[in-house]
VOROLUM-495714 format. One record per residue: chain; x, y, z of N, C-alpha, C in turn. Coordinates in steps of 0.02 Angstrom, whole numbers. Layout:
// VOROLUM-495714
 cadena    nc1    nc2    nc3   cac1   cac2   cac3    cc1    cc2    cc3
      A      X      Y      Z      X      Y      Z      X      Y      Z
...
This chain:
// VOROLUM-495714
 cadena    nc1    nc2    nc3   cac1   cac2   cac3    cc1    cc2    cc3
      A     41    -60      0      0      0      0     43     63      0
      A     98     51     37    148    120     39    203    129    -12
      A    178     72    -63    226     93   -117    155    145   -184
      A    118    127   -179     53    140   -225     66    204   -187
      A     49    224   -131     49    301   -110    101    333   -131
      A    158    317   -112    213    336   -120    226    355   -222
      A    195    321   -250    195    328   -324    159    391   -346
      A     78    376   -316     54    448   -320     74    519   -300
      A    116    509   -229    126    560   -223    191    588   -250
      A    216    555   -262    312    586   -297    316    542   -364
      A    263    566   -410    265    526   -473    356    536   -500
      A    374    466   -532    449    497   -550    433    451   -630
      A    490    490   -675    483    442   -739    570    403   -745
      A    584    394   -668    665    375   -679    642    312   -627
      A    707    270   -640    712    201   -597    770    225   -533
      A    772    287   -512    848    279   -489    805    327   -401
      A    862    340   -382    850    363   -306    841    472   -319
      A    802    488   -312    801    570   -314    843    596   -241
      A    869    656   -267    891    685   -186    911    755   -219
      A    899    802   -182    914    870   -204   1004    874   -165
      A   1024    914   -203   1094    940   -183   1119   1026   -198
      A   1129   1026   -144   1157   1108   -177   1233   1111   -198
      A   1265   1164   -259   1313   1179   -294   1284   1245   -285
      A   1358   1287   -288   1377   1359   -301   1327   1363   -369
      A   1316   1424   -379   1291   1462   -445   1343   1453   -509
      A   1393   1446   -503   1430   1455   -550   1439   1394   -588
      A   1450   1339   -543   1450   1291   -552   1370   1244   -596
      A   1317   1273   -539   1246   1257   -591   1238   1267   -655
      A   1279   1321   -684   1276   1358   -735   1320   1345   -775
      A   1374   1318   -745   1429   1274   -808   1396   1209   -809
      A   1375   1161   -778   1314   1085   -788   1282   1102   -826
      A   1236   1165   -823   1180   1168   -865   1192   1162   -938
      A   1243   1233   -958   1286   1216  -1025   1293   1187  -1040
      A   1350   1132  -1002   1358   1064  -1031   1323   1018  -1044
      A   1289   1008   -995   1227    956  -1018   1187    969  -1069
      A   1198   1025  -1079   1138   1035  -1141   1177   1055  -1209
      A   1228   1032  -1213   1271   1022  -1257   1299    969  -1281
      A   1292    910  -1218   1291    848  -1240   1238    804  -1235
      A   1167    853  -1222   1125    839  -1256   1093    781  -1210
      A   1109    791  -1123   1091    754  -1087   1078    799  -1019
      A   1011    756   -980    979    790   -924   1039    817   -874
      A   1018    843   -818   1060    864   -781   1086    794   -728
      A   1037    774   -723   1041    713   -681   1085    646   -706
      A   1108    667   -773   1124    610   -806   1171    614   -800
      A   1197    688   -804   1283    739   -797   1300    716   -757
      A   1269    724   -658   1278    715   -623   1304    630   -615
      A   1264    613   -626   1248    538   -625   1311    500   -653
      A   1360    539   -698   1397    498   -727   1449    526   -705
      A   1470    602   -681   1510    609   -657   1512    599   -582
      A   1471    539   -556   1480    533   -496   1515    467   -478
      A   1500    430   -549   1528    378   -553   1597    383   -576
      A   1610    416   -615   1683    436   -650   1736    439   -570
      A   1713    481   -525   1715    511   -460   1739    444   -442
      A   1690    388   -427   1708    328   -379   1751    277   -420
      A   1741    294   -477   1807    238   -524   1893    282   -496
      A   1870    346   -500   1949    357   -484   1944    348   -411
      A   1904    332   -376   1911    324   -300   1953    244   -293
      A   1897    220   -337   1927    145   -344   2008    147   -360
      A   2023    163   -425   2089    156   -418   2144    192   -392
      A   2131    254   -372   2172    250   -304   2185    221   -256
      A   2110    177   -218   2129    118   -179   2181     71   -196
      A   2168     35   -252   2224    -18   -293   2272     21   -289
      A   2299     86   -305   2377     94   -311   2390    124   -246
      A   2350    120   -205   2390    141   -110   2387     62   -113
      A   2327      4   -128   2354    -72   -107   2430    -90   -116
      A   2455    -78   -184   2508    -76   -222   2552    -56   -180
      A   2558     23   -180   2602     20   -140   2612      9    -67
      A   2563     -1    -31   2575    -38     40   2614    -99     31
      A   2603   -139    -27   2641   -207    -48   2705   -169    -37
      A   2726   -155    -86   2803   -120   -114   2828   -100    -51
      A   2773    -64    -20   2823    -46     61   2837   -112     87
      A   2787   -140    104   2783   -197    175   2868   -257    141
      A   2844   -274     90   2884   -326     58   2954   -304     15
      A   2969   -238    -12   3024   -178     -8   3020   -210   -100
      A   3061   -160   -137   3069   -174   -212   3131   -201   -231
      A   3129   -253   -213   3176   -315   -221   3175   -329   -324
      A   3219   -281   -358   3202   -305   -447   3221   -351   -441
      A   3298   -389   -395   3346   -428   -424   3331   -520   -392
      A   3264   -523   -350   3261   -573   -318   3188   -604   -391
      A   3204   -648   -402   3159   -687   -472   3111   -697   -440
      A   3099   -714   -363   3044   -718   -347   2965   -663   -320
      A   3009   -611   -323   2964   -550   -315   2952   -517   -373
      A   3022   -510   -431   3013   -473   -469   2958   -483   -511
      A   2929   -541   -516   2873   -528   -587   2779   -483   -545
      A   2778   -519   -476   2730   -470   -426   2750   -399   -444
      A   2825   -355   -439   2824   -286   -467   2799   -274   -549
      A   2821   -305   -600   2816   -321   -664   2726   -309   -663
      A   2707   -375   -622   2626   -355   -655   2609   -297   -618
      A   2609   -252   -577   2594   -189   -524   2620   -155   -594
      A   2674   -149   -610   2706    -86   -661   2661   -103   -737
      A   2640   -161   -758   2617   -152   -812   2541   -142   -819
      A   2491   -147   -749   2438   -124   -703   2428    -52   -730
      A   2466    -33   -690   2495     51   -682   2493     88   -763
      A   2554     57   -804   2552     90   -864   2480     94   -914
      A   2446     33   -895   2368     44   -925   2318     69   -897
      A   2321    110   -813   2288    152   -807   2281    205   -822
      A   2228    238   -840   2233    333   -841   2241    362   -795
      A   2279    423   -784   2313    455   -732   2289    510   -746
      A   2258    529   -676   2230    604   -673   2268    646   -646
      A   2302    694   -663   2361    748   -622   2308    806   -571
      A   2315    775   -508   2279    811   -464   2325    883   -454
      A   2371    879   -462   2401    948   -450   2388    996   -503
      A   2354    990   -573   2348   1025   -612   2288   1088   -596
      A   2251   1026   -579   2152   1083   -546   2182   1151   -485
């Protein structure tokens, strides 16, 4: 019964969770642009750059995992038995995209 109410009263035409958020003015106003330049809702903007957001969250985790390895177990190139564990970490690494946080 409290989903039928709940329908009537906050009709939505999306499958996803609503929540209001506030952003600066300036910022509303560069989304808006954009979104409507690529020709997608605001929510969609959001929506994807929130995920973009937790993929680089994600792999920052993996490369602090990484290097907690490299600390705990030290960068041994010359021992055959560690070196190919650095090998796959470094060839990991070279196929990620790298975002230069010091640039923003």
């Amino acid at each position: 019964m409290d989903t039928l109410l709940d329908e009537k009263v906050l009709p939505s035409n999306t499958h996803g969770m609503k929540f209001a958020i506030s952003v600066p003015d300036d910022v509303f106003q560069a989304v808006e642009a954009q979104a409507q330049k690529m020709g997608i809702s605001r929510s969609q903007f959001f929506a994807d750059a929130a995920r973009r957001h937790l993929d680089d969250l994600s792999l920052a985790a993996e490369i602090d995992e990484i290097n907690d390895f490299v600390a705990r177990f030290g960068d041994n190139t010359t021992d055959p038995e560690s070196s190919w564990v650095l090998e796959a970490g470094r060839r990991t690494l070279r196929a990620s995209e790298w975002i230069d946080d010091e640039s923003e």
